[in-house]
C-alpha positions as CSV (number, residue, x, y, z in Angstrom):
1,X,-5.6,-14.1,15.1
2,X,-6.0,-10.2,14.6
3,X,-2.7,-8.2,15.4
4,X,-2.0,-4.2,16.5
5,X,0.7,-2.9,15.8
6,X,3.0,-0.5,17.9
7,X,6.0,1.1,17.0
8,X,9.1,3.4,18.4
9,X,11.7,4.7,16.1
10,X,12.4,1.7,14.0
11,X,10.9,-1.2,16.6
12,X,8.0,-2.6,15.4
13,X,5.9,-4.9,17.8
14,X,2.6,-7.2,16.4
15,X,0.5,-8.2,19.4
16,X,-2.9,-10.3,19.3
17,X,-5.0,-8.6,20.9
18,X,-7.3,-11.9,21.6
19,X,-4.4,-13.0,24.0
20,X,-5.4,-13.5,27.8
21,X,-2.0,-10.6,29.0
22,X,-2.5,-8.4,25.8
23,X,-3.9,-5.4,27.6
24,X,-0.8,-5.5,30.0
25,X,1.8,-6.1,27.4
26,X,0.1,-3.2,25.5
27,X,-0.4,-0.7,28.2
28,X,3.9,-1.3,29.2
29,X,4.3,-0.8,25.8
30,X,2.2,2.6,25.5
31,X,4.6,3.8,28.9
32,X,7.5,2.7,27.0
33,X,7.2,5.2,24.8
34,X,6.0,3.0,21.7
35,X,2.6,4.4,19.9
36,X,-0.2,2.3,19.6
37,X,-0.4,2.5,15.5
38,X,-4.0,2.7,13.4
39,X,-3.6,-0.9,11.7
40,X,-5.5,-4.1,12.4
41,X,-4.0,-7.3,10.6
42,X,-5.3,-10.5,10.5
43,X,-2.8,-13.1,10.7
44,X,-1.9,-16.7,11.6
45,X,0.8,-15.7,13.5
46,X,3.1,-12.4,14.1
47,X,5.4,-13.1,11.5
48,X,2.6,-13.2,9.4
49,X,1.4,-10.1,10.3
50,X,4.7,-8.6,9.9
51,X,5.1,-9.3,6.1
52,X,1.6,-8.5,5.3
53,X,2.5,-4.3,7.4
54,X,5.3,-4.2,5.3
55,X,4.2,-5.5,2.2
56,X,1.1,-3.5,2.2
57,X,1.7,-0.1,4.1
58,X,3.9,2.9,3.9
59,X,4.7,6.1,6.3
60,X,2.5,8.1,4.2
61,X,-0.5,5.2,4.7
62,X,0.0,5.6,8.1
63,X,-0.1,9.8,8.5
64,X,-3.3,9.7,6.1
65,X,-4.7,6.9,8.4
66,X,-4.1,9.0,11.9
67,X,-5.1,12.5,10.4
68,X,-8.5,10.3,9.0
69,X,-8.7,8.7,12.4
70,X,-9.0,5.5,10.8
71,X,-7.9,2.4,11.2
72,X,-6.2,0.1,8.2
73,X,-7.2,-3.3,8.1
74,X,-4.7,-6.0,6.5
């Protein structure tokens, strides 16, 4: 499964993107206020995908990542 991840203040929601309802979960997301962040993470499941963001990425990754427009890949 491959997972985005969005985020607002301290929230942090992995999606799969693969999933049938993903682009509308996203898009309520995105009008929610959350921001769609530059990471793809291949996962077997969310939780998953969860450790491996935390374990592997910091705020600074992340700036670096949007000011590169590039995307990390877990």
């Amino acid at each position: 499964m491959q997972f985005c991840v969005l985020a607002k203040e301290d929230v942090f929601i992995f999606e799969d993107i693969h999933t049938e309802c993903s682009s509308e979960i996203i898009l309520s997301l995105l009008t929610q206020g959350f921001i769609y962040l530059p990471v793809s993470i291949e996962a077997n499941n969310a939780e998953n995908a969860r450790v491996c963001f935390h374990n592997r990425y910091q705020w600074a990754d992340l700036t670096q990542a949007f000011q590169s427009k590039q995307v990390l890949r877990c």
